[in-house]
Backbone bond lengths (Angstrom), bond angles and torsions (degrees), N, CA, C in turn:
res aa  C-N    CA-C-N  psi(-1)  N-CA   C-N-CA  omega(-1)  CA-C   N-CA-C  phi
1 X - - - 1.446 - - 1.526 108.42 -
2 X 1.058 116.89 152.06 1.513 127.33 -154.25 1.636 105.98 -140.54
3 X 1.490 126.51 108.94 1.336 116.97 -162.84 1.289 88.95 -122.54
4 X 1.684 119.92 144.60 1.666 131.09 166.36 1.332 106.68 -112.35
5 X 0.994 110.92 -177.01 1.050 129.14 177.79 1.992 115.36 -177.58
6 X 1.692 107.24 144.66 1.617 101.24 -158.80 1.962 72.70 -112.32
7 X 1.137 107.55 167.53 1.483 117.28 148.29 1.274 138.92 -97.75
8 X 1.581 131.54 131.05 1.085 134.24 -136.05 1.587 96.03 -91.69
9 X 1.351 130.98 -8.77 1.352 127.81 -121.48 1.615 105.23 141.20
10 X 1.856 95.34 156.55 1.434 99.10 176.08 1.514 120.74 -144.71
11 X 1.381 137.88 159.20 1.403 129.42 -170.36 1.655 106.10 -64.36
12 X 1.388 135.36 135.63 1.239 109.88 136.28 1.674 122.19 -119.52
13 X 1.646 122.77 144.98 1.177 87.05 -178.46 1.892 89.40 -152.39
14 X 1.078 131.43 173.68 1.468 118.48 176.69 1.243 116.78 -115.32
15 X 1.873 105.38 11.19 1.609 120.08 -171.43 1.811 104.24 -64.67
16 X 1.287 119.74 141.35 1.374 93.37 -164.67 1.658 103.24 -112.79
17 X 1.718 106.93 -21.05 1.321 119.04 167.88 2.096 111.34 -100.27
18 X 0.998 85.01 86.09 1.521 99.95 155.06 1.320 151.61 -49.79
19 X 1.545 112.56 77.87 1.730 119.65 -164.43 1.485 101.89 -35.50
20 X 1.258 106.59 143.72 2.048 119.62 179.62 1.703 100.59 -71.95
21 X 1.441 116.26 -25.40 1.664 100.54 174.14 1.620 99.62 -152.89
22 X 1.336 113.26 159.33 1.021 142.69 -159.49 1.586 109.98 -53.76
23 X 1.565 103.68 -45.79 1.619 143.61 -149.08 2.569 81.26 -86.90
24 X 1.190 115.92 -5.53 1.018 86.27 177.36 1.573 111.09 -138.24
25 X 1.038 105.21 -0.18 1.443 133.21 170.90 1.483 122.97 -44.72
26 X 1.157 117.50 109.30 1.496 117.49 140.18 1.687 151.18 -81.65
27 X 1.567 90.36 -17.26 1.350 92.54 170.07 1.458 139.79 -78.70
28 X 1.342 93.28 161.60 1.445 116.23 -174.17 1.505 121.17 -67.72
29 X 1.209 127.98 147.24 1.453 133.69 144.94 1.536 128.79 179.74
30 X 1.229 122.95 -165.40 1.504 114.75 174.43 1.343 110.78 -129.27
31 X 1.428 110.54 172.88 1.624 122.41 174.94 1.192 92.99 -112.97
32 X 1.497 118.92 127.68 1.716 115.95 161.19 1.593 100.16 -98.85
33 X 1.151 114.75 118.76 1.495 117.16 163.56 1.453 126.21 -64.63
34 X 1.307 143.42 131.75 1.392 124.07 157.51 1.447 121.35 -49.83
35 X 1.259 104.98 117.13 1.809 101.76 -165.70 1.396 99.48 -63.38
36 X 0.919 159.86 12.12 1.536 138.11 153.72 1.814 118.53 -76.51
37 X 1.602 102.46 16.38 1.147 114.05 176.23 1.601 108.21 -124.34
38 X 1.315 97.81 -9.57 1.814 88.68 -164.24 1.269 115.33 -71.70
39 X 1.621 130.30 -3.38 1.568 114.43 148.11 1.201 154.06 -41.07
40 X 2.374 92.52 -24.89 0.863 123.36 -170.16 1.846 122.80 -70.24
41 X 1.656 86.47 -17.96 1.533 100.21 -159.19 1.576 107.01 -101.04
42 X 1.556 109.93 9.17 1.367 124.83 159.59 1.515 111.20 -44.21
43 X 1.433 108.58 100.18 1.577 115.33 160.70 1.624 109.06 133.49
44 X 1.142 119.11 -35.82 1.520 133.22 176.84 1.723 100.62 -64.92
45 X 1.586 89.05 121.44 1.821 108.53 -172.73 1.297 105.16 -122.56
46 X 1.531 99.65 145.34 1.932 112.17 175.03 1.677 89.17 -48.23
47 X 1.820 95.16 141.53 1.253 96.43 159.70 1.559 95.89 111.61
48 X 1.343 113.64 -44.34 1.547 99.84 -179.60 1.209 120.68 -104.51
49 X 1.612 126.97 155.19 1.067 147.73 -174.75 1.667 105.61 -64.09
50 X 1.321 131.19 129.72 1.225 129.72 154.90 1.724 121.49 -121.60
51 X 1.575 127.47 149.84 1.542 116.60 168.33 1.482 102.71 -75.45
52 X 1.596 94.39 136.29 1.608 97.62 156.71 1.819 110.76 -101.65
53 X 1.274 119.82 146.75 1.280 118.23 179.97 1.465 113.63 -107.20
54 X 1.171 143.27 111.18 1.382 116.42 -153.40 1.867 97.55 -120.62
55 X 1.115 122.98 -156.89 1.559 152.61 156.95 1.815 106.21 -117.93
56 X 1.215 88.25 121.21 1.484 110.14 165.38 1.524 85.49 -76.83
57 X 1.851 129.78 102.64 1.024 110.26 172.09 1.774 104.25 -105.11
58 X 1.019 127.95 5.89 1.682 118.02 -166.27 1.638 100.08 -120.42
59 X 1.436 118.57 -10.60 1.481 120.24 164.64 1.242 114.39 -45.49
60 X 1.392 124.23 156.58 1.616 140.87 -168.98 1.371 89.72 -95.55
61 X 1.571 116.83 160.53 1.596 134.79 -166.23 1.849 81.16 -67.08
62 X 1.469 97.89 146.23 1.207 100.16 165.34 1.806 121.13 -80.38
63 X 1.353 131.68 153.94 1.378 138.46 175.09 1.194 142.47 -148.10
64 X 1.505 143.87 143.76 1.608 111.48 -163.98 1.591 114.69 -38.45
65 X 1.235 121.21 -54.86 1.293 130.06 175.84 1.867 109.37 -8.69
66 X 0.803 95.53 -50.20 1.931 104.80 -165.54 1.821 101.29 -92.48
67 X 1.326 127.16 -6.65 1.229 114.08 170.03 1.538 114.59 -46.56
68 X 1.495 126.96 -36.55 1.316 134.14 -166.53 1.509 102.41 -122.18
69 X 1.276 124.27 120.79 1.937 122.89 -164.04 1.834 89.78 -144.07
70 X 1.194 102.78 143.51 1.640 113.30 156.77 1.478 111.10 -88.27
71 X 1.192 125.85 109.55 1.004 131.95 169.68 1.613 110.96 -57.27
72 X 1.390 129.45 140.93 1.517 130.66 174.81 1.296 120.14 -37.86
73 X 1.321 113.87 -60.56 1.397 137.25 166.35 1.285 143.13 -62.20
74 X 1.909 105.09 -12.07 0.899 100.16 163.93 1.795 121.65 -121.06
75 X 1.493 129.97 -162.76 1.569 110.52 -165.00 1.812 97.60 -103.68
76 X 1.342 95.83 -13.11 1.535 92.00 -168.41 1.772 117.25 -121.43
77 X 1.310 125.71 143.37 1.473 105.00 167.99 1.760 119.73 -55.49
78 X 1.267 94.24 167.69 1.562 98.99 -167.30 1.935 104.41 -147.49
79 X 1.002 110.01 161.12 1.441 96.25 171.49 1.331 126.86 -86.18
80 X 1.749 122.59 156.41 1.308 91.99 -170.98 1.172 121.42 -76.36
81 X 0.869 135.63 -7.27 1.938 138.16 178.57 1.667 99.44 -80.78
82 X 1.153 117.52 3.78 1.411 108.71 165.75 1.661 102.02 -113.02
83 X 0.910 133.95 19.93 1.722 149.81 166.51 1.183 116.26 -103.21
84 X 1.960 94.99 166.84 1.683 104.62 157.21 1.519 99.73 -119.48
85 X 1.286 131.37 29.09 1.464 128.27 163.92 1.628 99.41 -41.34
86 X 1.607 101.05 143.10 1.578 109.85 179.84 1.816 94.23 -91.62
87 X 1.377 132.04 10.58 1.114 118.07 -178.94 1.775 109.94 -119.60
88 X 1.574 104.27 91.65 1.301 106.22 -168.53 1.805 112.26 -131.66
89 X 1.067 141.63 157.54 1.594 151.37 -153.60 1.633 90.94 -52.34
90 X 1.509 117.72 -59.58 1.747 121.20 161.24 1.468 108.12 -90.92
91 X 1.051 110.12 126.02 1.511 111.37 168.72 1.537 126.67 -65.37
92 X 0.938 140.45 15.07 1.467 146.01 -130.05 1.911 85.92 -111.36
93 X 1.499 109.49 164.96 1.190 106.12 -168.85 1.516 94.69 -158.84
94 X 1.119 127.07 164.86 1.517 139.86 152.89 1.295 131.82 -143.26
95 X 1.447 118.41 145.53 1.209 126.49 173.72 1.590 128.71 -127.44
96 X 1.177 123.09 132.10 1.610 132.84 -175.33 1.564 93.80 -80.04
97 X 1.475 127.19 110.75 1.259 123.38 152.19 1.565 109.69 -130.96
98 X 1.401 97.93 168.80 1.616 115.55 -179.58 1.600 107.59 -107.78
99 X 1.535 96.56 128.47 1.433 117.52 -179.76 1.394 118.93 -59.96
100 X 1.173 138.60 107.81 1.889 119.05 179.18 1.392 91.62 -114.46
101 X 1.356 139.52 63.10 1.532 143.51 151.36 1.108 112.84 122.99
102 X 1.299 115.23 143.08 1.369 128.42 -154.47 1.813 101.74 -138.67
103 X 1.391 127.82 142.55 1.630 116.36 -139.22 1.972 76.70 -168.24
104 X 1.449 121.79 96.14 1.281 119.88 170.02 1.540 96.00 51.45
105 X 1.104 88.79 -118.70 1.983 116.86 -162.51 1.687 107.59 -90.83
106 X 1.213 107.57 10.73 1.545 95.56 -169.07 1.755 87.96 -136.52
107 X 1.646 106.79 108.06 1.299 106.77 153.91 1.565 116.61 -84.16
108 X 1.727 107.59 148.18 1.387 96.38 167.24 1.482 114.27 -116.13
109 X 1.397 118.50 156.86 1.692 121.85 -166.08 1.402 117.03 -133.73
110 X 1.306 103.36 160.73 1.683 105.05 166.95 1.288 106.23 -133.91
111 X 1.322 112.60 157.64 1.513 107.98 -169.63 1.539 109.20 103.57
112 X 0.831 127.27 11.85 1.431 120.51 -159.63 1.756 94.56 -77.44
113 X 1.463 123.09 164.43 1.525 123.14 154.04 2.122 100.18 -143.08
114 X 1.455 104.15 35.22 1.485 100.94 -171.73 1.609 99.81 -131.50
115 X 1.634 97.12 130.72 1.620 89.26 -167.71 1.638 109.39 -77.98
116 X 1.796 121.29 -159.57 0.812 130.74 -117.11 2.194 71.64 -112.81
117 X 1.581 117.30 130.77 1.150 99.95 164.35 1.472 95.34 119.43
118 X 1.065 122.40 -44.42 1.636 126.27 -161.62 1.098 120.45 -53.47
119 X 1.111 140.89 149.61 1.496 130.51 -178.97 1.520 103.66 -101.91
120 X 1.404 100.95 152.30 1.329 112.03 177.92 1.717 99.66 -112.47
121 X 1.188 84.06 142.97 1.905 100.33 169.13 1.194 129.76 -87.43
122 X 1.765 106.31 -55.32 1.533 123.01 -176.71 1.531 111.44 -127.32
123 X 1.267 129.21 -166.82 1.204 123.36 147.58 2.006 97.44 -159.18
124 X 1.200 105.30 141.55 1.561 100.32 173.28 1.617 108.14 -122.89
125 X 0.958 96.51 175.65 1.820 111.50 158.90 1.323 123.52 -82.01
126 X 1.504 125.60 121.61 1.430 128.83 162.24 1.909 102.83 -51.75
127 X 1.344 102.87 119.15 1.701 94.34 174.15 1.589 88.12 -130.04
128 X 1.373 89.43 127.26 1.778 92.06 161.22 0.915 133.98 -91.99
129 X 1.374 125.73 156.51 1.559 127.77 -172.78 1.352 131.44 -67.18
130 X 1.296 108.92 110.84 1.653 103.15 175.52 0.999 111.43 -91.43
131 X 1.476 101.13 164.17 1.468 117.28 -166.79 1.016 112.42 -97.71
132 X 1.880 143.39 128.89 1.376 129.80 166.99 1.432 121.00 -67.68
133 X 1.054 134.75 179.32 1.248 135.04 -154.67 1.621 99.05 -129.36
């Protein structure tokens, strides 16, 4: 089976040191959408959290080699499905950031941990969990 994928959009940002995860991030940047989507982004307001879905696009081919990686941060290897290494069997990645203005086709964010160039795939809504009753 053979899966594609086009990109919806791409990171831009001029941050040049890049937080390792999303969850600690302050920096800045934007999503430029391909405007033949920007109808799509009808409803998304400063203030809220959205997923970005990206391409690990500058990662090395993945290989057994990388099943087991030391993360920077941490003291011991770990597996990669217990990581956010951008070098994984799919390269694909995500990030939780918060919207601070949105301009046509170009959202802007904080929170970012994805450098400058990347393509984005998807983007969703943070929805939180309600509770049944």
């Amino acid at each position: 089976m053979k899966i594609e994928f086009e990109p919806i959009g791409f990171v831009k940002t001029e941050e040049t040191n890049i937080p390792r995860h999303w969850s600690v991030s302050d920096a800045e940047g934007k999503i430029i959408i391909d405007e033949k989507y920007t109808e799509g982004l009808k409803d998304i307001r400063q203030g809220q959290q959205i997923i970005v879905i990206f391409h690990f696009h500058k990662s090395p081919l993945f290989n057994s080699d990388y099943l087991v990686q030391k993360p920077p941060h941490k003291e011991r290897e770990t597996g990669v499905f217990s990581t956010c290494s951008p070098v994984r069997p799919n390269p694909v990645g995500f990030s939780i950031v918060e919207v601070t203005g949105i301009i046509g086709n170009t959202i802007s964010v904080k929170g970012i941990d994805i450098i400058d160039g990347t393509p984005v795939l998807d983007i969703k809504p943070v929805v939180e969990k309600v509770e049944k009753d």
